[in-house]
Every structure is written in C-alpha cells, then in structure tokens.
N, C-alpha and C positions, 0 to 999 in steps of 0.2 A: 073584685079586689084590685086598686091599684098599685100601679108601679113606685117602688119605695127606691128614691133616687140616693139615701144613703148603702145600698148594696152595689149599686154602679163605684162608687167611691174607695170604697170596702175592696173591691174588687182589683182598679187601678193599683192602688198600693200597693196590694199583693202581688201583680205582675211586677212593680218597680222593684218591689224587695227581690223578689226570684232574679227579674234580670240583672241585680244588681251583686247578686251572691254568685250567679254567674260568672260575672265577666270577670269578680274576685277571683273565683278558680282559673278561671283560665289565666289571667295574667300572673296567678301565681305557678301554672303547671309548664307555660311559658317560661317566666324565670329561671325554674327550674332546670326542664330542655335547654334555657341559654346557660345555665351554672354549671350543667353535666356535660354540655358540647366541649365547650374549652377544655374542660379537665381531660377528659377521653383525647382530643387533640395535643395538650402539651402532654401527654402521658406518653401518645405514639411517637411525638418527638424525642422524646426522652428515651426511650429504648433504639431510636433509630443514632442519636446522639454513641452509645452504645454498641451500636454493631449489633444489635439484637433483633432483627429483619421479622421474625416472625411476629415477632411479639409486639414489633411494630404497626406489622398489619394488622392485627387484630384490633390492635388499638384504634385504629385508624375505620377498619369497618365500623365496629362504635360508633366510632363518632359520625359517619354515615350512618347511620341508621339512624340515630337522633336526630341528624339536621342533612335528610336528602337532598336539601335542594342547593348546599353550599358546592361550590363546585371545586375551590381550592383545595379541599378534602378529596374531590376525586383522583385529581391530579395525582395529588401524593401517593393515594395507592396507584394509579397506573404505573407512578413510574418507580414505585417499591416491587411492585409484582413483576414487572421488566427487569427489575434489574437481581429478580431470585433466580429469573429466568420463567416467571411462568406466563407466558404472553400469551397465552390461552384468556386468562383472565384478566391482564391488560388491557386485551384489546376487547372484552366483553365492556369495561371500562369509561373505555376511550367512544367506543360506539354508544355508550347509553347518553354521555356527555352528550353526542352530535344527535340524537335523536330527541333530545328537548328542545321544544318551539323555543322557547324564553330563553337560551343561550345568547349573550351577544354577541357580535362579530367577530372580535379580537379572543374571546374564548374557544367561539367555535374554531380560529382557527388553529390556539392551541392545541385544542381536543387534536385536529385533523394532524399535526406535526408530531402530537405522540402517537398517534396510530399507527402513522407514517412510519416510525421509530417503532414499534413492537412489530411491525410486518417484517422489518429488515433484520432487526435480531432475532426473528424466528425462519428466515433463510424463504419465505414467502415473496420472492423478489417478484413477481408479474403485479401480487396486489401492490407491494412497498412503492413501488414505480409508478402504479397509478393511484397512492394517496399520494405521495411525493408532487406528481403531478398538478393535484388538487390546490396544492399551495402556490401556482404560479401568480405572480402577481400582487401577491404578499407579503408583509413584513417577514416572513421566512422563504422568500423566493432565492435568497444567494444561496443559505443551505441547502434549498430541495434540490438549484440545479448541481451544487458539489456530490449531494448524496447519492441524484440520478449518474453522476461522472465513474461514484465508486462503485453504484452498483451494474453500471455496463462494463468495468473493469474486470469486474469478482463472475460476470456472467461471459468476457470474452467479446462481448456483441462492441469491436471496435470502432466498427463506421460511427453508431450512436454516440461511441464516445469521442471521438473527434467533434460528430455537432454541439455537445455537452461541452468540450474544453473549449470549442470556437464562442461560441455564446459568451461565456464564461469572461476570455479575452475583451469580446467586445463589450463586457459588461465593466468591463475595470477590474475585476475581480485578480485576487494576486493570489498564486501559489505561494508553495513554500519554497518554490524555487525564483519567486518574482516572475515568471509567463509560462504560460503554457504552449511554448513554440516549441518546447524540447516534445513535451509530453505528448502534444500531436506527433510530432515524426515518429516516434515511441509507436503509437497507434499506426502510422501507416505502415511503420515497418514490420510489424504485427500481419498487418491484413498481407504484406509482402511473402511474411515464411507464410501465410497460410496458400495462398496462389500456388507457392513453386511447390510447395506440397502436393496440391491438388495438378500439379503438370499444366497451368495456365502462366504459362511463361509471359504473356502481353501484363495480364492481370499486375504481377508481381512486379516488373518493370514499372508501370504505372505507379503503382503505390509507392516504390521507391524513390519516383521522381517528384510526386506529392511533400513525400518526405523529405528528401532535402530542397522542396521549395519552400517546407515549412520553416524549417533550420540546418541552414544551408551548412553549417559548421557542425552539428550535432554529431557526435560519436559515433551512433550506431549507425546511421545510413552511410558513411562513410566506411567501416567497417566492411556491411552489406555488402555497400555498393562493389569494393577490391573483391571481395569474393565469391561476388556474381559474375564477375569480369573472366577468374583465376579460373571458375569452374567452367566456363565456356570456353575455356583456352584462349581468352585477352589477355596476356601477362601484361603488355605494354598497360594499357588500360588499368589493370590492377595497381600497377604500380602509379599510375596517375593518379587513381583515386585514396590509394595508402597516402603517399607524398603529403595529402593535401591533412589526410588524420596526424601524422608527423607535425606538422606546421600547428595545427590546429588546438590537438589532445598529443603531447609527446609522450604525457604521461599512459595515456591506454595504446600504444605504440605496439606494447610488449604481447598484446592481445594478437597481433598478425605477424609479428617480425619474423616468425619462420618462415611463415608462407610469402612474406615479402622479400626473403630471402631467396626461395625457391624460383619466387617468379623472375629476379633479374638473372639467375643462373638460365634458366630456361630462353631470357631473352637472345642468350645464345652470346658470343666475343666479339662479335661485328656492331652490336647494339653499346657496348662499350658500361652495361649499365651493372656488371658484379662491383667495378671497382668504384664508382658511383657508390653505387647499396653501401658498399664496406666503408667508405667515408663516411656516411649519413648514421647508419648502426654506430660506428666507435666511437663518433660525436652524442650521439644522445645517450651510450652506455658510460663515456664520464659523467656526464653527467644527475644519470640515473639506472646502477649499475643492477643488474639482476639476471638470473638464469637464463630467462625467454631470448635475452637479448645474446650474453651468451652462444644460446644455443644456435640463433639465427647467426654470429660471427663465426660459429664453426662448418655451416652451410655454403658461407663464404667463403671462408677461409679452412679448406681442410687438412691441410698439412697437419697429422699427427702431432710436430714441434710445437705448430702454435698452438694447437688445441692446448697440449698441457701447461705451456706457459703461459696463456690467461685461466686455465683451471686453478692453478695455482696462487697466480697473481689475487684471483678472485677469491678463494678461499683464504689467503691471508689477509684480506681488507675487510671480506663481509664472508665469513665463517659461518657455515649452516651444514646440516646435517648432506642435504642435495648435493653439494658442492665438493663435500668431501668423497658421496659418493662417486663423483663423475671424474677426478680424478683420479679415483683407487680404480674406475672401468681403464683410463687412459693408459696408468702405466702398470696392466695386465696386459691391455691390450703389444703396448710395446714392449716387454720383458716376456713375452708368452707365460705367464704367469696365470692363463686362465684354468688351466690343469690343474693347478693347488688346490686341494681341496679344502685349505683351511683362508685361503685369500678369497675363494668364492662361499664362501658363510659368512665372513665377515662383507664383502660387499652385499647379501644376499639380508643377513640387520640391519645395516645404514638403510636399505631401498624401505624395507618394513618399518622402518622408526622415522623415515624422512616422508611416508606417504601422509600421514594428519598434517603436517606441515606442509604440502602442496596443495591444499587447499583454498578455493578464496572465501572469504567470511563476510557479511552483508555488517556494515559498520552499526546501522540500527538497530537490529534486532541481535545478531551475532550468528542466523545461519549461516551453515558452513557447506560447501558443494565443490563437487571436483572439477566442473566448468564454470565457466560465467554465466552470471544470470543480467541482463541488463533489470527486469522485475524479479525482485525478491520472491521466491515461492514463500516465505517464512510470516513479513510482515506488508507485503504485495504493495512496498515503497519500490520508486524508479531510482535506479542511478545511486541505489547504497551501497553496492559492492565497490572495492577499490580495485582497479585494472592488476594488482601485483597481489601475488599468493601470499598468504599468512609468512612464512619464511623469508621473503625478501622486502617485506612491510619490516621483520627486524621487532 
C-alpha cells in the first residue's frame, strides 16, 4: 500500500492550527498577567498613599508573584517591610534581588544599599559596615562613607571614625557644619577621656594634641586641654589654655569659669593673676551675664558685700528662680538668719523649683541633662547643647 501524500498535508495544518491556538492563549494569559500586574501594583500604592502599610504589602506581594522577575516591585517591598520594621524580610528581599544573574549593575547595586540599610536598622552593625563597604566606589560611595562615619559613632570605634571623617574631607564632602575639622577633634578628644581613663597618661596627651591640631580653636580640646593642666596642678597652664577658649568661644567660657577662677587664686598674689581673672570675668559677664560667671566673680571676689550686691544686681536685671535663691543664702548668711525655720523652707522650694531650670537642653532634639554633653546622648548630634543652662538661655 502506498504512501498517500494528502495525510502529510492533513497533518501540517493540524499542527499550524494547534500551534496557532496556542500562542492565542498564551498571548492572551499574558495579557492578562500584564492587566492584573498593574492593578495589584497601583492598588499597593494606593493603600501605601493611605498609611495603610499592611495592606500595602500584600498588595505588593501580588503583584510579585504575578510578575517575579520585575524588580521595582521588589524594591518597594524591601523598603515597606523596613520601614514596619520587619528587616528579617527585607533583607530576605534585598538578598534574592543580589542573587539573580540577570540583575544589572546599577540595580544590583541598589539591591546592595538597601541591604545595606536593613542591616543598620536592625542594629546588625559588623554586617551593615561590610554591605556599606561593598558600595565603595559607587554611585552610593558619599553615603556608604557618611553611613560607615555614623555607624563607628553609635559603636564608639573613634580611631575608624576619624579615617571616615578624614576621607570624607578629602572627598569634598560637607557636613552640616561645612568640615569635619571640629568633628575630628570631637573624635580625638574621645579617644583622650578614654586613655586617661584607662591611666595612659602619654596616650591621652597624644590625642589631645592631635585634637587641637585638628581645630586648633575647637571648644572642647581647649576646655580639656585647662583641665588636664588644672588636675596636674598647672594652674599657670590652665589658665593659658582657658585664656585662649575666652578669646575663642566667650560664649562656652561659663563652662570652666569656676575653675578658671580657682586656678588664678591658686596662682597665688605674687603671680598678680586674681586681679587679671576679675577684669576678664566682669568684662565678659556684661556682656553675657549668667550665674556660672557669677559664681566664678564670687571665687574672686569674696567679700560677703559684694557677693550680695551683684546677687542682687543680678536678680533685678535677669530674674530667675537660682538667683533669687543665692541671694536669700547671702542674706541668711549675713543676718544669721539661718536658724529660722521658716526662711530655711522657703530657701529649701527655690533650690527644688530652680533644679529643672539648671539644666542644659540639646537645642535639636530637646534632651535635657544636668551636665554638658558635647555628643547629645538623645539625638547623638555634636555641638547642640548651648554652653548656658535653660535659666540663664531666659
């Protein structure tokens, strides 16, 4: 029997028809996945539009799972799940992003800067530091080196952060203070309390002199430096290196004036340097008058009379709760008035109503502490506290 060449025929057609009803469905189940992608995507915008965070993810899964391989979609959830706080699943995320060949370069290294960013808000700082690191050299290389700056900050590791703020410099890179010449001395004077802490007196010397070779004017090595002098018994010294905060910072002055006080008494009447002090004090208290300074003119000057006539003086020009106290001590003290039992209640309210009010407050954030902080423990900004307590801020 031979071969009947109208079945070969027969046969072709049928395959065209099949592959052809095919590719119909598929470009229509296509479609489809493209008609339901978008919807599921602007639906999670829509609740995220909303404040509606879960319900945004969900959305957003959807719409990943319809069209895995869109990676803007992933984005959005990493950084919706970052920001519920679940970085667990962020960073499940962010890593599936990096583990697809076909990513491009400028995605992948997206991916790698949210990573970066879910390691750090999950308090993961050794890995945070080494994705942070991964972006050297990248269009995200100024952020990775500011991020690695905060996270050697929040971990203490200062040396690190000095190469981080040095880099930084030389990159052009600008603070919010325009350089990082403060914030390095900041750092060394860091490593400085840590030394004299640990009893390596060289150590801490060292770092101090780093620090004002950083910024030679900077507040706090200047501060330091009087009080590394004061507690070695260098009054002379101390007061060279106050002198130079005076000139510098008049306004953080108020910060040492007792002990700048102390030290020119200590220099003893032959060094000629109380009545010096007392000039330099009553000149920068007109012009910026407040208790600290006060308190360092009565170290000076302690004749009872004058104490109370600038307690006085003081309290009628800048009236505070302190001020009235330290008078009502003065003229107890001189009336022998301190027996009364009802003048010592009432001095004993002023001290208790006037201690919130000797506090200094961090201008940023608004913490409030009973000494100076040069680093805010609150919003762990430099240089927000203002040198004068809430009370004589007014």
């Amino acid at each position: 029997m031979g071969f009947d060449p109208s079945w070969l025929l027969l046969g072709l057609s049928a395959a065209f028809a099949l592959g052809w009803l095919a590719s119909r469905f598929d470009i229509r189940q296509w479609r489809r996945e493209q008609r339901d992608s978008p919807k599921a995507y602007f639906k999670g915008l829509n609740f995220l539009l909303n404040e509606q965070q879960d319900k945004a993810i969900d959305a957003f899964i959807e719409a990943v799972q319809q069209d895995p391989d869109t990676s803007d979609l992933h984005f959005a959830l990493g950084n919706l799940f970052r920001r519920r706080g679940d970085y667990e699943r962020a960073v499940r995320v962010h890593e599936h992003l990096l583990s697809r060949a076909d990513l491009p370069t400028s995605e992948r290294q997206r991916a790698q800067h949210g990573l970066a960013q879910d390691y750090m808000k999950a308090g993961l700082f050794d890995r945070a530091e080494q994705a942070w690191r991964t972006l050297s050299g990248t269009p995200y290389d100024t952020e990775a080196q500011l991020a690695l700056l905060n996270l050697h900050e929040r971990s203490n590791d200062w040396r690190a952060a000095v190469q981080d703020a040095q880099a930084l410099e030389r990159d052009g890179a600008i603070s919010y203070t325009g350089s990082y010449a403060t914030r390095i001395a900041h750092y060394w004077c860091e490593l400085a309390v840590e030394a004299d802490a640990k009893g390596a007196t060289a150590d801490a010397t060292e770092a101090l002199r780093q620090a004002q070779a950083s910024a030679p004017n900077a507040a706090r090595a200047l501060v330091m430096a009087g009080q590394r002098a004061q507690a070695s018994g260098q009054n002379q010294q101390a007061l060279t290196e106050w002198r130079k905060l005076l000139t510098a910072h008049p306004g953080s002055f108020g910060l040492v004036a007792v002990d700048f006080a102390k030290c020119a008494v200590a220099c003893g009447a032959e060094a000629n340097e109380v009545p010096r002090a007392l000039t330099e004090i009553n000149a920068l208290y007109l012009q910026k008058p407040s208790l600290d300074l006060l308190a360092a003119l009565a170290v000076l000057s302690p004749s009872p009379q004058a104490q109370h006539q600038r307690a006085a003086q003081h309290l009628a020009v800048w009236p505070s709760l302190s001020a009235a106290g330290e008078l009502l001590r003065l003229r107890s003290a001189e009336n022998s008035m301190a027996a009364d039992p009802e003048t010592a209640q009432i001095a004993a309210a002023i001290a208790q109503a006037a201690k919130p009010l000797q506090r200094y407050r961090c201008a940023a954030c608004g913490f409030e502490a009973q000494r100076y902080f040069w680093h805010c423990p609150g919003c762990l900004n430099w240089d927000t506290y203002p040198p004068q307590r809430t009370e004589d801020l007014g």
